[in-house]
PyMOL Python script that loads the backbone (N, CA, C, O; Angstrom):
from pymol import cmd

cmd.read_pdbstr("""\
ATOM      1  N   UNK A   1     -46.208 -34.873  14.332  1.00  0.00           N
ATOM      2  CA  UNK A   1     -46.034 -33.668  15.111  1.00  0.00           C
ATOM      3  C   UNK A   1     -46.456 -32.432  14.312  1.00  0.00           C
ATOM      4  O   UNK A   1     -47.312 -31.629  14.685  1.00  0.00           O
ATOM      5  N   UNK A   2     -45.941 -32.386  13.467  1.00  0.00           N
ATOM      6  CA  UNK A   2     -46.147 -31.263  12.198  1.00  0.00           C
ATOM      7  C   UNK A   2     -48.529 -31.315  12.006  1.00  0.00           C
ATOM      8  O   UNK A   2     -49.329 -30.380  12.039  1.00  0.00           O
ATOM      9  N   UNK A   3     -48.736 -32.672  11.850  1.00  0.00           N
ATOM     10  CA  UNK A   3     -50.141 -32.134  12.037  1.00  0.00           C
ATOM     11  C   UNK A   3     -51.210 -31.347  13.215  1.00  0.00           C
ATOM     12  O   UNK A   3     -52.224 -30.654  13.130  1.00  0.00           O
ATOM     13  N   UNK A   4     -50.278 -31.933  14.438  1.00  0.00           N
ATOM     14  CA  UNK A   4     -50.419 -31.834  15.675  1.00  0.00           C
ATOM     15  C   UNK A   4     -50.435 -30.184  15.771  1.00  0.00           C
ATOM     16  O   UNK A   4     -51.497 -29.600  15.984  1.00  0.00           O
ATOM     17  N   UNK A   5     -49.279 -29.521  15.613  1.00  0.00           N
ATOM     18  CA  UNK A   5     -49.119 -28.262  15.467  1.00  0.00           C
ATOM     19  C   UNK A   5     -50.629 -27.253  14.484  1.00  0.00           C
ATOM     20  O   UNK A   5     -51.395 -26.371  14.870  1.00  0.00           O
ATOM     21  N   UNK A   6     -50.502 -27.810  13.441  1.00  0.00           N
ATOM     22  CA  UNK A   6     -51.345 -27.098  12.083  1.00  0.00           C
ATOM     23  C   UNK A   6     -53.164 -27.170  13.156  1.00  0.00           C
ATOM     24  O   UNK A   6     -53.995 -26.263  13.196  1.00  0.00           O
ATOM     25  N   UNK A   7     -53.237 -28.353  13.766  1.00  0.00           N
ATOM     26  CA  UNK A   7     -54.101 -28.169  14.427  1.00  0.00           C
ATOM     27  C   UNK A   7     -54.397 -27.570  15.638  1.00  0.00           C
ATOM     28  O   UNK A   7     -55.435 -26.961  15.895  1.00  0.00           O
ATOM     29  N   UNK A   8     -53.618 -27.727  16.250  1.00  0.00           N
ATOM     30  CA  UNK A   8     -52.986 -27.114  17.729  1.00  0.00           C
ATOM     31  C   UNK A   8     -53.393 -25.013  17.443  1.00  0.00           C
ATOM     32  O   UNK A   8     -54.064 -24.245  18.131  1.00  0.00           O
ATOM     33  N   UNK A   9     -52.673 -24.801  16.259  1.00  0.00           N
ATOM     34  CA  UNK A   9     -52.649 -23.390  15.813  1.00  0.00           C
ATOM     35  C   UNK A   9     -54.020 -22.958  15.527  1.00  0.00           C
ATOM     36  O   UNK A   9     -54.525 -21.932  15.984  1.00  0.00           O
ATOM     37  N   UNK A  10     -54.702 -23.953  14.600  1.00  0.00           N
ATOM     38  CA  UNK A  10     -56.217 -23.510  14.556  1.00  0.00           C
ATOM     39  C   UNK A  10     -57.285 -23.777  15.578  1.00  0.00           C
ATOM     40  O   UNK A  10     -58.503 -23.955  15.579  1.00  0.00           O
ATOM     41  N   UNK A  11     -56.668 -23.746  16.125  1.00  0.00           N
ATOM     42  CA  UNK A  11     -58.076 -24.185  17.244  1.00  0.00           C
ATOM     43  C   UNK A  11     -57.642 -23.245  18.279  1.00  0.00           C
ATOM     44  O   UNK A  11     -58.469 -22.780  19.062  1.00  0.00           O
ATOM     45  N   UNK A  12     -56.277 -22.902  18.343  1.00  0.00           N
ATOM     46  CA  UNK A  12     -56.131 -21.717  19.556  1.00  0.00           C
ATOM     47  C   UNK A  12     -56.477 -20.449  19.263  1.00  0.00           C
ATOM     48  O   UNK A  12     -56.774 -19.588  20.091  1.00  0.00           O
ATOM     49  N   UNK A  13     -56.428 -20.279  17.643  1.00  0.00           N
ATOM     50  CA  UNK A  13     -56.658 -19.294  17.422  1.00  0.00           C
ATOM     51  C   UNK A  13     -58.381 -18.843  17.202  1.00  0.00           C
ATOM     52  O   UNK A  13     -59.026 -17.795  17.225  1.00  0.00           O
ATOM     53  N   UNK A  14     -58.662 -20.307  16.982  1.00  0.00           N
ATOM     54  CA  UNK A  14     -60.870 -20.049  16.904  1.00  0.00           C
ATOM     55  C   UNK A  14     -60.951 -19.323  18.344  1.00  0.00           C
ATOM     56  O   UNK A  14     -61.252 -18.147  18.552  1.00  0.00           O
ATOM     57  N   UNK A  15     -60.501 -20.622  19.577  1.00  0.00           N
ATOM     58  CA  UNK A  15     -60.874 -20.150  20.620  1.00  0.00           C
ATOM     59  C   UNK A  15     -60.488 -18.907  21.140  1.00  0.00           C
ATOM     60  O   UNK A  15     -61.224 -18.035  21.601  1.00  0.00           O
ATOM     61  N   UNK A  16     -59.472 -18.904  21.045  1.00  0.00           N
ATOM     62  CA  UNK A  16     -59.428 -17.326  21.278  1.00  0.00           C
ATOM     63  C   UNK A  16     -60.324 -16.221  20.737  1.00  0.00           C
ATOM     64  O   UNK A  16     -60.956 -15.310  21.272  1.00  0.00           O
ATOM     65  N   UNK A  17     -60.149 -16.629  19.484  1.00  0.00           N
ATOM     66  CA  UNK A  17     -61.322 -15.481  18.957  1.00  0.00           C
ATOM     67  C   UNK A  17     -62.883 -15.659  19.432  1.00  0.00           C
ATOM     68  O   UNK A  17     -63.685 -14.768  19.150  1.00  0.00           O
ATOM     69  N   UNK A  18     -63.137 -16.364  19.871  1.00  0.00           N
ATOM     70  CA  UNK A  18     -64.666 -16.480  20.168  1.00  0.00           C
ATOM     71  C   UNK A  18     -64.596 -16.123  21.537  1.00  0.00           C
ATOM     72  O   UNK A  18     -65.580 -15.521  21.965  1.00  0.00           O
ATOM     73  N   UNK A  19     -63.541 -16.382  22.437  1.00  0.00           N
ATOM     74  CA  UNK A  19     -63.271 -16.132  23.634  1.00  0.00           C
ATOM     75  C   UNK A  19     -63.831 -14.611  23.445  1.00  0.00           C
ATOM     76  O   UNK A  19     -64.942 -14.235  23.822  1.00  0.00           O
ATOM     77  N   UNK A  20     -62.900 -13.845  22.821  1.00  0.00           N
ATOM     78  CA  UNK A  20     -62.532 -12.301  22.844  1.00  0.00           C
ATOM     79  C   UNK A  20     -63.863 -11.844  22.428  1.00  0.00           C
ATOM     80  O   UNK A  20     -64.595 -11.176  23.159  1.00  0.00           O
ATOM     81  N   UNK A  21     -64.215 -12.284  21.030  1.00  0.00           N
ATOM     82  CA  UNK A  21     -65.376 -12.329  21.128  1.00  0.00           C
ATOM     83  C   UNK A  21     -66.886 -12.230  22.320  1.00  0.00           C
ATOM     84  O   UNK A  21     -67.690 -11.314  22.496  1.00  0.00           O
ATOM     85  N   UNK A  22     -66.812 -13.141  22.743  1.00  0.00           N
ATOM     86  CA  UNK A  22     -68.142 -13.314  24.396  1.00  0.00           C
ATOM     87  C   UNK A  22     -67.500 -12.381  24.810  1.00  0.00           C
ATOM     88  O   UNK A  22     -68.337 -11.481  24.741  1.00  0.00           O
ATOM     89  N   UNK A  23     -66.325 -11.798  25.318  1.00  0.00           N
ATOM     90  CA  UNK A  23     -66.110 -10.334  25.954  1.00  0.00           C
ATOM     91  C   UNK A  23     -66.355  -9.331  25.911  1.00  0.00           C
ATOM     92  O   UNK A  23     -66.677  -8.583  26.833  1.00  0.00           O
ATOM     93  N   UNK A  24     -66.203  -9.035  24.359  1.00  0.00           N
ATOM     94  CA  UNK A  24     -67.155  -7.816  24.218  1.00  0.00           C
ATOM     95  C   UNK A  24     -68.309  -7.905  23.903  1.00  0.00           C
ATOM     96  O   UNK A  24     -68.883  -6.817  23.962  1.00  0.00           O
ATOM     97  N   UNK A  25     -69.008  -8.841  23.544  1.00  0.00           N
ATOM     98  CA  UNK A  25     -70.626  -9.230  23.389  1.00  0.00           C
ATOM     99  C   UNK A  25     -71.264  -8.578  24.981  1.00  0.00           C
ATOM    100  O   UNK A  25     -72.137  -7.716  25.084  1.00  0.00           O
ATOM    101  N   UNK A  26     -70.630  -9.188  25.978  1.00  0.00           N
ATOM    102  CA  UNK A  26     -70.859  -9.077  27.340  1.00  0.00           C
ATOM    103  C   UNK A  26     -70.308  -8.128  27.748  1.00  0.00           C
ATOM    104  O   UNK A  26     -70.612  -7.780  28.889  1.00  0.00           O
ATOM    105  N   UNK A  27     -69.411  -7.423  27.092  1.00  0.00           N
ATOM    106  CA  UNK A  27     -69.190  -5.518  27.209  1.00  0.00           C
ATOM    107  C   UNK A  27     -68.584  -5.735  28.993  1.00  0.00           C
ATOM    108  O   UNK A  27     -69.015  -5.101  29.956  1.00  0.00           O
ATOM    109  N   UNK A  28     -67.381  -6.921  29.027  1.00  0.00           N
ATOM    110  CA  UNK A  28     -66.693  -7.017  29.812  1.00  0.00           C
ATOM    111  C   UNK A  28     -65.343  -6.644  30.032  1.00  0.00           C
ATOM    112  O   UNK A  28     -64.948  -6.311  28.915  1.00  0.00           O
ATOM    113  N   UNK A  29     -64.374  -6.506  30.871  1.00  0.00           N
ATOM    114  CA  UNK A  29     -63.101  -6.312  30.432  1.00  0.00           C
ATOM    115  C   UNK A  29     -62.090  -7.496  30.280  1.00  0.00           C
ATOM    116  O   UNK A  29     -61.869  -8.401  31.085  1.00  0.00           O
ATOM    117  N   UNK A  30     -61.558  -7.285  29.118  1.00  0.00           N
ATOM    118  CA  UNK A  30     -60.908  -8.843  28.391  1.00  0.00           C
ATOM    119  C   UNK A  30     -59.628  -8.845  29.603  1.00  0.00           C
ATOM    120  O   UNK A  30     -58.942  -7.961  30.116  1.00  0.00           O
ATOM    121  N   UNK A  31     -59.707 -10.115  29.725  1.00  0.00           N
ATOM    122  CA  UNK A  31     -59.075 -11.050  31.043  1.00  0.00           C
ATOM    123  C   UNK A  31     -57.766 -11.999  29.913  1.00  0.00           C
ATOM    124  O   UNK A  31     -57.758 -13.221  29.762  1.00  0.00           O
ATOM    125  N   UNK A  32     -57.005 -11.233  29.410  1.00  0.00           N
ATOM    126  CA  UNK A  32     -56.204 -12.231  28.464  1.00  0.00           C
ATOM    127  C   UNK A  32     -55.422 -12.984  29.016  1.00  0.00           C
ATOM    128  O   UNK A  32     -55.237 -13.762  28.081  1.00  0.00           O
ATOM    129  N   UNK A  33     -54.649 -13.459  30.035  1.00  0.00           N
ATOM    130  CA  UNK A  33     -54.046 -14.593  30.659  1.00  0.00           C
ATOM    131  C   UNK A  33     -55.264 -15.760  30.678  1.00  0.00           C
ATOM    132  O   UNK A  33     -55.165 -16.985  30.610  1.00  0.00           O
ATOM    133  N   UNK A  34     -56.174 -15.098  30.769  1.00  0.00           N
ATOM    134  CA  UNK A  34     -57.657 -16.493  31.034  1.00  0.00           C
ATOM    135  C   UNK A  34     -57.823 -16.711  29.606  1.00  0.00           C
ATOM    136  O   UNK A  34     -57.589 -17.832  29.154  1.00  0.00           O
ATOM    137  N   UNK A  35     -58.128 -15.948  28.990  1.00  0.00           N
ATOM    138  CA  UNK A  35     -58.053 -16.562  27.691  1.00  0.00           C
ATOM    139  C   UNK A  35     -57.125 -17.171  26.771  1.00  0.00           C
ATOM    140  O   UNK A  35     -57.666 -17.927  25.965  1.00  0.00           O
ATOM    141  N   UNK A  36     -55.435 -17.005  26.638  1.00  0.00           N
ATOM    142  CA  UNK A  36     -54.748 -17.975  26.589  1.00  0.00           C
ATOM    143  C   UNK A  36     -54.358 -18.670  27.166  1.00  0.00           C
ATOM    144  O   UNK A  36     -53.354 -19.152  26.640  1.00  0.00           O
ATOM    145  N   UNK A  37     -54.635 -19.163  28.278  1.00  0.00           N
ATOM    146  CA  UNK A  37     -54.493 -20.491  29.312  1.00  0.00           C
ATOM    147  C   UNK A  37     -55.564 -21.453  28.910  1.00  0.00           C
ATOM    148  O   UNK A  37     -55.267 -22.631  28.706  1.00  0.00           O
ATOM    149  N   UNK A  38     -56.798 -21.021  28.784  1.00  0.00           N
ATOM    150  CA  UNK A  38     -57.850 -21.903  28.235  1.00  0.00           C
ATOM    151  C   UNK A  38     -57.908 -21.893  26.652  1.00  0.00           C
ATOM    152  O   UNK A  38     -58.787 -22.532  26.073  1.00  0.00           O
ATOM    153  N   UNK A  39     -57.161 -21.314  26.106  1.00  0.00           N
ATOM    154  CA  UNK A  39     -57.037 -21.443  24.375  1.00  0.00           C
ATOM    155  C   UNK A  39     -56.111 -22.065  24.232  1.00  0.00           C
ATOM    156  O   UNK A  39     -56.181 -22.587  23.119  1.00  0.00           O
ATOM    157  N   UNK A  40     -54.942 -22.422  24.894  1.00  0.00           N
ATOM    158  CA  UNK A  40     -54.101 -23.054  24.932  1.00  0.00           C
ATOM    159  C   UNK A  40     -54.286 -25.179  25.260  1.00  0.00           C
ATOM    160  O   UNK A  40     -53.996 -26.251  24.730  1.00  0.00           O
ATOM    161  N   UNK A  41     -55.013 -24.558  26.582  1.00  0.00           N
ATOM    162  CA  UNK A  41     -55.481 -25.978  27.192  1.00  0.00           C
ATOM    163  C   UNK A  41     -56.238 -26.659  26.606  1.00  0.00           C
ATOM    164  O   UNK A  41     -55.942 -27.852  26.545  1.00  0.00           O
ATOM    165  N   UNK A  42     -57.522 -26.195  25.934  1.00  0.00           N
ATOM    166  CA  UNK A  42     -58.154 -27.216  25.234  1.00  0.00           C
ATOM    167  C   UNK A  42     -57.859 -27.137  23.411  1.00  0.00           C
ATOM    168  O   UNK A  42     -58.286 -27.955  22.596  1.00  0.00           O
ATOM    169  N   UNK A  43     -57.094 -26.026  23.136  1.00  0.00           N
ATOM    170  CA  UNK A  43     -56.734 -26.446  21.709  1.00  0.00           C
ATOM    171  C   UNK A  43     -55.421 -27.551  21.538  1.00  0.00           C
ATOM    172  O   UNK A  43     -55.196 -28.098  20.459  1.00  0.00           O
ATOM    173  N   UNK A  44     -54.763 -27.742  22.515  1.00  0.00           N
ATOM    174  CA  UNK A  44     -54.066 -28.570  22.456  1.00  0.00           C
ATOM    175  C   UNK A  44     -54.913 -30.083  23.015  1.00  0.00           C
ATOM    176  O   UNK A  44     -54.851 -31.057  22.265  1.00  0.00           O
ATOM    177  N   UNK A  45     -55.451 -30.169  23.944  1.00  0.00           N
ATOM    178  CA  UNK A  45     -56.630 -31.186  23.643  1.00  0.00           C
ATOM    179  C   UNK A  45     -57.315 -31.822  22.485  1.00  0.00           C
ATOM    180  O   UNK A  45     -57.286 -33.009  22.160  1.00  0.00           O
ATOM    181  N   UNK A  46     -58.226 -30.363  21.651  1.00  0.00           N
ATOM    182  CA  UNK A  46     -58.552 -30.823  20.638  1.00  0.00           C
ATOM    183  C   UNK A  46     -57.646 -31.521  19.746  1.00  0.00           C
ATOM    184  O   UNK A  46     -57.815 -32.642  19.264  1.00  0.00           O
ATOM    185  N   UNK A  47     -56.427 -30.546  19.539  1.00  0.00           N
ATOM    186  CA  UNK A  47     -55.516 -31.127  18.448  1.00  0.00           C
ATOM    187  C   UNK A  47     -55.206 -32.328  18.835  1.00  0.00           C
ATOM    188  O   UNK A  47     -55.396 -33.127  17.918  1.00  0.00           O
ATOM    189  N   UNK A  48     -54.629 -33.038  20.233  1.00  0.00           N
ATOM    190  CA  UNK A  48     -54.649 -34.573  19.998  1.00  0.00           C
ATOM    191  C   UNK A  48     -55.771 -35.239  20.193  1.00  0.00           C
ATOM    192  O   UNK A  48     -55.498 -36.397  20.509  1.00  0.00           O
ATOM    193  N   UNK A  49     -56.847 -35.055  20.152  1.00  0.00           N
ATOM    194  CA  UNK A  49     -57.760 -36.162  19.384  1.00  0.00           C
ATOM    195  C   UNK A  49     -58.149 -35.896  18.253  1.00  0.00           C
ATOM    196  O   UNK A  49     -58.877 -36.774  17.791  1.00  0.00           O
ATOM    197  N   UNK A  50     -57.956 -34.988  17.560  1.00  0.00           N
ATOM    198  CA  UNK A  50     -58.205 -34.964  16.221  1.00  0.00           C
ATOM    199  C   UNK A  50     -57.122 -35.698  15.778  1.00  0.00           C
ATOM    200  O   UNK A  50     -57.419 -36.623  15.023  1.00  0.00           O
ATOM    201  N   UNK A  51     -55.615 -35.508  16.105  1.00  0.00           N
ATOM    202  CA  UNK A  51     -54.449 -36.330  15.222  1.00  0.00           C
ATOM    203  C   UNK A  51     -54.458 -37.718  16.148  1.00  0.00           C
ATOM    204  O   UNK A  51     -53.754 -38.602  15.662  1.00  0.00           O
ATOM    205  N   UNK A  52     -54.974 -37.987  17.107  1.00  0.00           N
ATOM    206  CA  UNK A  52     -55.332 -39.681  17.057  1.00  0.00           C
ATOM    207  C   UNK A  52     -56.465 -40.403  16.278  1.00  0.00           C
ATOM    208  O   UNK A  52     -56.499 -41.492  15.705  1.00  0.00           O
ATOM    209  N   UNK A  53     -57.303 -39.501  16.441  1.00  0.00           N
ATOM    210  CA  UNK A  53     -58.762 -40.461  15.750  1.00  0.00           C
ATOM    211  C   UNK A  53     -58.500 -40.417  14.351  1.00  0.00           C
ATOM    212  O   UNK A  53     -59.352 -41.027  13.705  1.00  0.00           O
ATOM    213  N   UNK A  54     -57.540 -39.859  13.632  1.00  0.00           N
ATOM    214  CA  UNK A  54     -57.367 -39.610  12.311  1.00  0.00           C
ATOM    215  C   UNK A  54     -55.991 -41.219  11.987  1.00  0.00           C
ATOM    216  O   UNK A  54     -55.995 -41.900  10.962  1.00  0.00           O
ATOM    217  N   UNK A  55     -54.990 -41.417  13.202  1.00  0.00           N
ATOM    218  CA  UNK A  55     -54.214 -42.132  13.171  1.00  0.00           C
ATOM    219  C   UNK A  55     -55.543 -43.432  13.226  1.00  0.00           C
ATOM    220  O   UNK A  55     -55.573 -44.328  12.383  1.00  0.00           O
ATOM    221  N   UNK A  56     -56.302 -43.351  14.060  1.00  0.00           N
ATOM    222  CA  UNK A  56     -56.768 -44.652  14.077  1.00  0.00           C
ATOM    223  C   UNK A  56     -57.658 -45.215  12.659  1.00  0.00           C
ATOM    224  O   UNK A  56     -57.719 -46.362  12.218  1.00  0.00           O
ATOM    225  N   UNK A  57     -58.294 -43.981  12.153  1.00  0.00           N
ATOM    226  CA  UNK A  57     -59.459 -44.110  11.897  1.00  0.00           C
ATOM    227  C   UNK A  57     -58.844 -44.666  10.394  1.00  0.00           C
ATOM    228  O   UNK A  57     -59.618 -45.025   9.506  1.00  0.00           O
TER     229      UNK A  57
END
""", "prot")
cmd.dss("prot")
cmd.show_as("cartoon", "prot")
cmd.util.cbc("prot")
cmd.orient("prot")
């Protein structure tokens, strides 16, 4: 669980930043519920297959 987290944290926080990032690249107005719903959703994704394929591998 504890790796799950350490990964979970870095990956919400990339995506987010790259999120926020393309926003102002695209000189849009930042939509932050959309961006932590989807920084949320797939960094917790990533994080469990990174801490399974690591259990398996």
């Amino acid at each position: 669980m504890k790796r799950f987290l350490q990964y979970f944290i870095l990956e919400f926080v990339i995506i987010s930043a790259v999120g926020l990032l393309g926003y102002w690249i695209l000189r849009m107005p930042i939509n932050l519920p959309q961006i932590t719903l989807t920084a949320t959703v797939s960094g917790a994704i990533i994080a469990f297959a990174m801490v399974t394929l690591r259990n398996n591998g």
